[in-house]
N, C-alpha and C positions, 0 to 999 in steps of 0.2 A: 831061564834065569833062576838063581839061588832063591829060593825061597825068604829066606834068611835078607836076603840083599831087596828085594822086590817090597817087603813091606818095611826095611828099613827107608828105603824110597817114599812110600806112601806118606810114613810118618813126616818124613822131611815136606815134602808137598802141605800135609795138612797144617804142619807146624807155620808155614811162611804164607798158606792163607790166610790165619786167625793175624799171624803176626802184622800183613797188610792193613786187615783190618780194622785191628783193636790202632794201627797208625791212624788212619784214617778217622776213625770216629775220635782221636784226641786231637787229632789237626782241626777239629771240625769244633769240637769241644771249644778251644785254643782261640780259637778265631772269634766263636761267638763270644765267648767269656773278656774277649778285648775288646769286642764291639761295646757290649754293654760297659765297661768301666769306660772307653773315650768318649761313650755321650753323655756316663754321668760327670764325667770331670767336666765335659763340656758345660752339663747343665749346671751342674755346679759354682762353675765360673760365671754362667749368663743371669741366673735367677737375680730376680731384683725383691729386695727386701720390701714387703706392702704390711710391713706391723704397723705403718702411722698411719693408713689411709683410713678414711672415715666412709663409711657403708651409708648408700643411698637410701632415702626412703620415699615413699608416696604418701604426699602433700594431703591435705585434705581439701575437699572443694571448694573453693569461693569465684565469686563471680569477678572478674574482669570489665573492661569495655562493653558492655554486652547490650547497647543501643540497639545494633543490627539485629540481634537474636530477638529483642524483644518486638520490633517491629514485623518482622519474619514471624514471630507469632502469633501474633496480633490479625494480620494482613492473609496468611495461607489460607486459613479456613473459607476466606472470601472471593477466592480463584479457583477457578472450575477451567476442567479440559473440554472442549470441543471437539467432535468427531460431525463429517457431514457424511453422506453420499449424495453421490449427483451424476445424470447420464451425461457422456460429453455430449458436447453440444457444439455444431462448429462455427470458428470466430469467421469473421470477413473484419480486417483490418479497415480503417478509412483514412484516409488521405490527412495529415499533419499539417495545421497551417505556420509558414513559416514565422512568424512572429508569436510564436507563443498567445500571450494573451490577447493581445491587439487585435485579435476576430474570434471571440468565442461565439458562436452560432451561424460558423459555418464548417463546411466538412472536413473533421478531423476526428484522431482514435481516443479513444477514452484516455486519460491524464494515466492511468492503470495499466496501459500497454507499457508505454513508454516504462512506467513506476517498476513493472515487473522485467523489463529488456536489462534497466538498468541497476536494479538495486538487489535480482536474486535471478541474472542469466537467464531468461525468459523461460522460468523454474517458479510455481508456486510456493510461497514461502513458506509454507507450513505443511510441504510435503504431498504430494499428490502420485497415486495413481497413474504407469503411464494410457497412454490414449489407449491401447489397444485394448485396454479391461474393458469389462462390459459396464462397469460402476467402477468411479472413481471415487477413491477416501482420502479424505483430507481431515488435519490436526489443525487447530488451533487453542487458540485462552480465552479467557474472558473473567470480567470481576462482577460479583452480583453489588447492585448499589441498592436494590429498596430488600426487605425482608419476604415481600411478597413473592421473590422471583422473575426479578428485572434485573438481566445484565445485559450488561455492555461488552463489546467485542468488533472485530473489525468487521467493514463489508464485507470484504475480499474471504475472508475465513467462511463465511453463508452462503455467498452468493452464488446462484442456479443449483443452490442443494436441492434435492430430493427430501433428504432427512435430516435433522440437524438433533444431536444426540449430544447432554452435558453427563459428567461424572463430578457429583462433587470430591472435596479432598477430605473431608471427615469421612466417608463413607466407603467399604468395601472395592477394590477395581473390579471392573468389568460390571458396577453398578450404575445402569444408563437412567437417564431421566429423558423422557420426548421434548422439545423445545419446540414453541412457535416463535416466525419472525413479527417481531412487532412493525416491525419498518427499518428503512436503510436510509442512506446519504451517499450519494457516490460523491459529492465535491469533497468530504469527509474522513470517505472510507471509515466510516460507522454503521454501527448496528445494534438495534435493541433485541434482543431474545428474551423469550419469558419461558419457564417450565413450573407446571403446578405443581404444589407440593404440600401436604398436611401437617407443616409446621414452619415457624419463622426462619429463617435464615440467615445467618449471619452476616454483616452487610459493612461493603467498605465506604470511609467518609471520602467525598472530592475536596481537594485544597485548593488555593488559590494559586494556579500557575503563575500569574507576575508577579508573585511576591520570589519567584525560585530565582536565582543569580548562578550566574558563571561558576564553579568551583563547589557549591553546595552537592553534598552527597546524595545519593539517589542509590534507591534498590530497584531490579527490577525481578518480578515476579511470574514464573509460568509452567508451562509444560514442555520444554525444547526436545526437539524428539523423542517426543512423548516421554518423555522423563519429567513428572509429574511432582509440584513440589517444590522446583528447582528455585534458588534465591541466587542472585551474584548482585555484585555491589559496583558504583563508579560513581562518577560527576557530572555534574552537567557540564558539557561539554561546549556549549553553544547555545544561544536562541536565536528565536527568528528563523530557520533556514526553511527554504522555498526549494525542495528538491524534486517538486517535477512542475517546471516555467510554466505551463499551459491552466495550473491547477490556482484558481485565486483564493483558496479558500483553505490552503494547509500552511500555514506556517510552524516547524516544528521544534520542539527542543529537540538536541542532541546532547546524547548520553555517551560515553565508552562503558557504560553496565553493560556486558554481554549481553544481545540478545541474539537470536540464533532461528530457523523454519520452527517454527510452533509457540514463540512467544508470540504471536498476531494476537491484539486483541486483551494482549494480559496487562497487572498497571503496573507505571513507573511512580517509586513511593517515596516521598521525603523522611526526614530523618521524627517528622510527628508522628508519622503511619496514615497521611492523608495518600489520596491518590494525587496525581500531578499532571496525571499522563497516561494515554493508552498506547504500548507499543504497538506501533505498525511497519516499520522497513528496517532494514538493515542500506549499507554500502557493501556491497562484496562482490568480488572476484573470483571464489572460491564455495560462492552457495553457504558458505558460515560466516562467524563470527570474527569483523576483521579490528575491532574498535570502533565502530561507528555504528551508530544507532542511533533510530529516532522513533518519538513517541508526541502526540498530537496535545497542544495542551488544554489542563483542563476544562480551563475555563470557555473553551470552544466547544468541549466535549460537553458539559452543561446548556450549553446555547441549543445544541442538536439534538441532544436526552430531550431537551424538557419540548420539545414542535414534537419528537417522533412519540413520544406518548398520549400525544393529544390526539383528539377525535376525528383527525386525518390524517394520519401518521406518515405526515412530509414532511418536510424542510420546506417553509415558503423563505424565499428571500427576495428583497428588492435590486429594482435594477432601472437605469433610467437607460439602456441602449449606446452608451461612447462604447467605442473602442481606442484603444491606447498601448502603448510600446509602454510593458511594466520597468525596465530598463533599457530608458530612451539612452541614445551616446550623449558625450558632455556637450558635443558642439549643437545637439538641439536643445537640451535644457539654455546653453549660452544664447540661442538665437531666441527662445518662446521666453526665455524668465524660467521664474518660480512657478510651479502648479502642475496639472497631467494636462498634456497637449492632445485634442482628441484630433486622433486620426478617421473616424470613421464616425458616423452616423447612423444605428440600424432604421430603415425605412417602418414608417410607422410607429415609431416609439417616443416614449414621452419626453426623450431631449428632441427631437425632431421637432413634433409638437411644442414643443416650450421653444423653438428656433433656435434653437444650436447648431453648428455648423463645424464644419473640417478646419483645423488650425486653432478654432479654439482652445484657451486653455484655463482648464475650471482650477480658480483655485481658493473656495469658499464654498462648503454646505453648511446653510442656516448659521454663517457668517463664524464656523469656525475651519481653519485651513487646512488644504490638505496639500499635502507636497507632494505625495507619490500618489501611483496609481493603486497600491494596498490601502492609503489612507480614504481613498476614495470608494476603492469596493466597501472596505468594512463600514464606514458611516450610509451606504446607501444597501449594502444588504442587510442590517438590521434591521431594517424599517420594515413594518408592514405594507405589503399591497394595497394602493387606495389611497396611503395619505402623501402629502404634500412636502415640497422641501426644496428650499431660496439656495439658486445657483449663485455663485459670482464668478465672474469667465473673463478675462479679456479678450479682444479681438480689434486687432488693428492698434496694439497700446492704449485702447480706452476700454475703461472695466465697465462690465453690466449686467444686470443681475435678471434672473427668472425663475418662475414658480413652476416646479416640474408636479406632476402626478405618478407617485414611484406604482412600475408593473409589477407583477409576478414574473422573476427571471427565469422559471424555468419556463412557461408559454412564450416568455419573450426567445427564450435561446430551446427551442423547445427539441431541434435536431439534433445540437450538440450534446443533449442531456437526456435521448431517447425518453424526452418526457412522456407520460399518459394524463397528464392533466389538462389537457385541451378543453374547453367548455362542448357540454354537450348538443351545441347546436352547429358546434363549428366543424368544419371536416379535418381532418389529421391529416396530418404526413404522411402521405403512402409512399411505401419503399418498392421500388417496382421488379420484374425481372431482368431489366434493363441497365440495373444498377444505381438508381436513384430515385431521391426522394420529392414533391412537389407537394406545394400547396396553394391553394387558393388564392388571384390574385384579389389583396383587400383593395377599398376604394384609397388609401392612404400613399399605398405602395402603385398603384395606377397614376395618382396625381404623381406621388414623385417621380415615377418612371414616365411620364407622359405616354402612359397607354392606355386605352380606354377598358374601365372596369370591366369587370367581369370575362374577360377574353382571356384565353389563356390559363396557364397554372406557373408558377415560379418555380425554377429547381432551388430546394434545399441544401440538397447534399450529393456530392457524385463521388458513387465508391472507387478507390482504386483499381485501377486492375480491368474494371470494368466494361461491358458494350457502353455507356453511353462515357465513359474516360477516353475509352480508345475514340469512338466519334467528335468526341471533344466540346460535348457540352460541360459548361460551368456554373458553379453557385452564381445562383442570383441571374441567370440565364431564364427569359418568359418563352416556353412553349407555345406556338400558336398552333400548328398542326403537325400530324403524327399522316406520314404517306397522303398530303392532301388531302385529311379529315380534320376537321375544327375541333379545338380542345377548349372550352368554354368552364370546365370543370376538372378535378380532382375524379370525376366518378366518369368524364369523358374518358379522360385520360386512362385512368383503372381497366375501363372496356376496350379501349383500341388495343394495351398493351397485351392483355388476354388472349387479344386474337392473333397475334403476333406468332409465326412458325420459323422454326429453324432452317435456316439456309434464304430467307425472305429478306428484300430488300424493304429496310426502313431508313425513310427520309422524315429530316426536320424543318420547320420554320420555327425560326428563334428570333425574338426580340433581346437584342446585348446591347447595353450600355445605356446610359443619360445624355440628357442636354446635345452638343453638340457631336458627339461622340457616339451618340444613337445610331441604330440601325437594326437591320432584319439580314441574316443570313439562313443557309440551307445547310446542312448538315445531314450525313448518312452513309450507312455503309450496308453490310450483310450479316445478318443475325447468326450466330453461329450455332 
């Protein structure tokens, strides 16, 4: 090709690539140069004119409603966290008597089984450790009440610790103080703890629980998993409730103040900054917080402070022995009247004694009334052991009165309430491997049973589940011999059982029943 003609080629070629792309870059140019004018016409068009608006400013402080706060500050410094450890330990359930209260001091589980199946899924409320640790830990609360280093807190939160360890709330976390127990309450679920400490401490006031009403405000105070501090606010919800039937000696207010596993033990506070209330349950389905809560009130809580600081650190309460249907049906109130109709009589006890009787129905102590069977526990459990106090009862529609001598209820009901206060000459309840428990037949319980003293041992208590459940011995069943061996004693008894081997046959003679209903049968099976 032409020289001439070949780079007039090239030229053309170079010429119509520049010309490409000097298109391109104005097309591009073009496009953007419209974009930016249609968004500002757009913005143009949209913007809204703010020359009248008035610029915000930050207020300076002043106080509000500030009740709650100042209660809340008042009140924190006087609640402490509770940490325990404790080896498991394993439970054995016991047999639930169907009537709730109507037989307390015969074989059933602690009012605290039931408290825990029903009120936190048979789940420690304040958080525990499952069984397989080697130590379990557990949260709880508590409120100090003297300056000395006396708080209060629940049983359930202490009880079978190994260690029971506070942090106050002024003081650094992870700063433990050692705690002893000063003493417990199981009809309560109370508990006094003391930690030494070289300086006074600040210390919450108790109010007067019946002065609190329906609708009045309440805080409650604690550590809810383990969240230390915590404050949430409600009302009282309710008084009076009796949420576990078996237990005569809780009646509680109900709150919707959140409480939650770790409030155990912590207080419920009025709008003064007094205490009112120790939380102890929830209602829940869910292991938390469902609106309902309850806290024991105070003035209960002052009744059990001030026995457990004393120089026996129990709870003595009185008891004359009825047993009663705490809610009897309308058709036996209609058929007895007015008053508590006593179903039962415990053998040996100071209504026996004073001759009271089955159908009675008391309705006067020291000649003021009692309509229910709560009106009746609480005027005879106040009373000290030893003194005296004028029944009036009718029977048969003619009223009559008696002079009882109040017991010590826990000796009186001493199985239901794994008491250890038994006098020292007397022999205890032994719990056997057998699965129950006997004591001693008295000369009281021989008269009424028309058996002759000293023969035999009484059963207490027969565990569920158990060799002598499945054999079918029952409370208040008399033991006379064990495979053909005379049981004369508690310490007979203790010996034959000892010798007792697995896969061996054991036979009973049992004395069951009264009066004409009396008799002796044989019972036995093979030991497993």
């Amino acid at each position: 090709m032409n020289p001439r003609v070949s780079a007039f080629w090239a030229r053309l070629k170079a010429h119509r690539l520049g010309s490409a792309l000097l298109i391109l870059v104005t097309l591009a140019l073009g496009i953007l140069i419209g974009t930016v004018i249609s968004y500002g016409v757009k913005g143009a068009q949209n913007k809204v004119d703010s020359s009248n608006a008035t610029p915000l400013t930050i207020p300076e402080p002043r106080q509000l409603s500030n009740q709650f706060a100042q209660v809340a500050k008042q009140l924190e410094p006087t609640v402490v966290n509770i940490n325990t450890e404790s080896t498991p330990r394993p439970q054995v359930r016991q047999r639930r008597t169907p009537q709730g209260r109507s037989n307390p001091g015969q074989g059933q589980e602690s009012p605290f089984d039931e408290f825990f199946d029903r009120f936190f899924g048979q789940q420690s409320p304040f958080g525990g450790a499952p069984d397989t640790e080697e130590k379990e830990r557990s949260l709880g609360s508590g409120v100090i009440v003297d300056p000395k280093g006396y708080i209060l807190t629940n049983r359930h939160v202490v009880e079978n610790a190994d260690r029971v360890r506070v942090t106050l709330m002024d003081e650094p976390p992870r700063t433990y103080h050692e705690a002893k127990v000063v003493g417990t309450d199981q009809e309560t679920d109370l508990a006094v703890i003391k930690i030494d400490i070289d300086r006074a401490l600040p210390f919450a006031k108790l109010g007067n629980s019946d002065a609190m009403q329906v609708g009045d405000w309440v805080l409650a105070i604690g550590s809810p998993f383990n969240l230390q501090e915590t404050v949430t606010a409600g009302i009282v919800s309710a008084k009076g409730r009796n949420i576990v039937t078996e237990n005569q000696f809780q009646s509680f207010i109900q709150t919707d103040a959140a409480i939650n596993p770790g409030n155990s033990g912590g207080p419920l506070v009025n709008l003064n900054g007094e205490v009112i209330g120790i939380n102890t349950a929830i209602l829940t389905e869910t292991q938390g917080y469902q609106g309902v809560g309850f806290a024991l009130p105070s003035n209960d809580v002052v009744r059990v402070y001030n026995q457990l600081i004393g120089p026996d650190h129990r709870v003595a309460r009185g008891s004359i022995g009825v047993h009663f249907d705490a809610n009897p049906p309308a058709a036996v109130q209609r058929m007895y009247g007015k008053g508590v109709v006593v179903q039962e009589v415990t053998p040996g006890s100071p209504a026996e004694q004073a001759g009271l009787q089955q159908e009675d129905v008391i309705t006067a102590v020291d000649g003021k009334a009692v309509k229910t069977g709560d009106e009746l526990v609480n005027e005879i459990a106040s009373r000290k052991p030893g003194s005296k106090a004028t029944l009036t009862y009718t029977r048969n529609g003619k009223e009559e009165h008696a002079t009882v001598t109040v017991a010590d209820r826990a000796k009186l009901f001493a199985s239901r309430l794994n008491s250890e206060e038994e006098g020292e000459n007397e022999e205890k309840p032994a719990e056997s491997r057998l699965g129950l428990k006997v004591q001693p037949v008295t000369p009281e319980i021989a008269s009424r049973l028309q058996v002759p003293a000293g023969k035999g041992v009484i059963v207490q208590d027969v565990k569920s589940d158990s060799f002598a459940d499945d054999v079918g011995l029952m409370s208040r069943d008399i033991i006379l011999q064990v495979n053909k061996q005379p049981v004369n004693s508690v310490s007979d008894f203790n010996r034959i059982q000892r010798e007792l081997k697995s896969g061996q046959d054991v036979v009973f003679l049992v004395h069951r029943g009264t009066g004409r209903n009396a008799g002796s049968i044989i019972l036995g099976d093979t030991l497993p």
